[in-house]
C-alpha positions as CSV (number, residue, x, y, z in Angstrom):
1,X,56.8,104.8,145.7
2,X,59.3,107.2,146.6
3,X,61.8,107.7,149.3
4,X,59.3,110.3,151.3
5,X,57.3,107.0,152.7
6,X,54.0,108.0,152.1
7,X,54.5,112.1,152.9
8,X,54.9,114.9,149.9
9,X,58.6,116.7,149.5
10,X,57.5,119.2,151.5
11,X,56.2,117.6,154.7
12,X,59.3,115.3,153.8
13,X,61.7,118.4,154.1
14,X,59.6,119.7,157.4
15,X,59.7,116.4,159.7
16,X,63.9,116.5,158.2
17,X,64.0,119.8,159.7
18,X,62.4,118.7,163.1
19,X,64.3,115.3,163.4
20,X,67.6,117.4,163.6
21,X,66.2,119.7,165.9
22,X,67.7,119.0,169.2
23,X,64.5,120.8,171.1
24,X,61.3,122.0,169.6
25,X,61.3,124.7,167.1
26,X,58.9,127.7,167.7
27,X,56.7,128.4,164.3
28,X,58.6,131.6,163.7
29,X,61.9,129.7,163.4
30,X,60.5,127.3,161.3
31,X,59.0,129.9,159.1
32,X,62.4,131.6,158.5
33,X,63.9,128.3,157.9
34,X,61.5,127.6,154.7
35,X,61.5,131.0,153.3
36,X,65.5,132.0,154.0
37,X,67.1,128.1,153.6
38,X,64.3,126.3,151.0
39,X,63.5,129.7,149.5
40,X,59.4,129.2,149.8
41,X,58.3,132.5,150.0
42,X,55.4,131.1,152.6
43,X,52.8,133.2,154.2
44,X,52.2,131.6,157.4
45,X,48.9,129.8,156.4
46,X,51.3,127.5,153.9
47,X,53.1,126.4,156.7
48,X,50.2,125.9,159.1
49,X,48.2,123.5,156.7
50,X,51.4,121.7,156.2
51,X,52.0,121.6,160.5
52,X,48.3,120.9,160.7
53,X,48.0,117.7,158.5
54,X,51.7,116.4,159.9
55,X,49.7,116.9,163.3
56,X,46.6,114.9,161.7
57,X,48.2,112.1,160.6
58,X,50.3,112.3,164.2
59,X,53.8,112.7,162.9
60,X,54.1,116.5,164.1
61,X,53.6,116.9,168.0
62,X,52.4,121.2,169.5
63,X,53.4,122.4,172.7
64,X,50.7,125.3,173.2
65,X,52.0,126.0,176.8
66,X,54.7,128.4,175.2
67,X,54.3,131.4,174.7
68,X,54.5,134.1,172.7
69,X,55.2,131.0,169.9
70,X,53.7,127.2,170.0
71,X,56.6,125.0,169.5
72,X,56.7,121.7,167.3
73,X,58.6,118.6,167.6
74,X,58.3,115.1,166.0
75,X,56.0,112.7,167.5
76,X,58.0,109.9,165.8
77,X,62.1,108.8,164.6
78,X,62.4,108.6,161.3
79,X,63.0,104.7,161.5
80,X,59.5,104.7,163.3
81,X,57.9,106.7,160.1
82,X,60.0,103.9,158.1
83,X,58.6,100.5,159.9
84,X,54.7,101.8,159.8
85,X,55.2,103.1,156.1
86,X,56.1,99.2,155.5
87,X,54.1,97.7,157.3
88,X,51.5,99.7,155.4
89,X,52.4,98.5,152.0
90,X,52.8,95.4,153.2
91,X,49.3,95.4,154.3
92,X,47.9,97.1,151.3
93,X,49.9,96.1,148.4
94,X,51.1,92.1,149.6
95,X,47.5,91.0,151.1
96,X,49.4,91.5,154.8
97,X,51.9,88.6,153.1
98,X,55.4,88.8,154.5
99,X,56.4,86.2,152.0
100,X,55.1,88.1,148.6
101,X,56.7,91.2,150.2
102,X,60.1,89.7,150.2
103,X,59.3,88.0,147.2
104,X,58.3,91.0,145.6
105,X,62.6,91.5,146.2
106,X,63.8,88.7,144.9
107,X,61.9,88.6,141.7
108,X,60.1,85.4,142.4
109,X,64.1,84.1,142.7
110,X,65.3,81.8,145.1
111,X,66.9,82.8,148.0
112,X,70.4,81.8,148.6
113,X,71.4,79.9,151.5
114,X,73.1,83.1,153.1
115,X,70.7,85.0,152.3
116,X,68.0,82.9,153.9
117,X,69.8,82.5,156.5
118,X,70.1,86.2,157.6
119,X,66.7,86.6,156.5
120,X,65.7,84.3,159.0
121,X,67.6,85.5,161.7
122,X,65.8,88.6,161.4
123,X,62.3,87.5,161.2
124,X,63.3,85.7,164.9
């Protein structure tokens, strides 16, 4: 498990891109962006599969009310993308298990005091 939570590089480096966009970006712009700054060399079909399965999996919002360009924009934060990407391996990997997840951590260790502590002052 990498640190892309569940995405490829790519879509990784897209959603980076959008996340520190303070407004949508219009497909041209992004376009530019991954063929001038990530060096891509992308027709614009490469992009569009990549916009089009962000959009599937509904990380990647389209505004086609602009014209001449549609403009995209993240549906989510990336602490949002974070918290379901858990909660999904939680759920998949730990049996929906709270406690193998964080024992999965600890390597079956006991917790310190402190660190149960803190541990349950965020689970309230």
């Amino acid at each position: 498990m990498g640190k892309n939570y569940g995405l490829t590089n790519t879509e990784m480096e897209i959603m980076e891109l959008l996340w520190q966009a303070e407004e949508p970006l219009p497909f041209r712009e992004l376009i530019r962006y991954a063929n001038e700054e990530w060096k891509k060399n992308w027709k614009k079909q490469t992009l569009n599969t990549y916009l089009n399965n962000l959009q599937r999996i509904g990380l990647v919002g389209i505004d086609k009310r602009a014209t001449p360009h549609y403009l995209y924009y993240a549906l989510c934060t990336k602490e949002e993308l974070i918290r379901g990407w858990t909660r999904k391996v939680v759920e998949e990997y730990f049996d929906n298990s709270i406690n193998s997840f964080v024992m999965a951590f600890t390597g079956k260790q006991k917790l310190s005091e402190a660190e149960a502590e803190k541990l349950k002052k965020l689970l309230e």
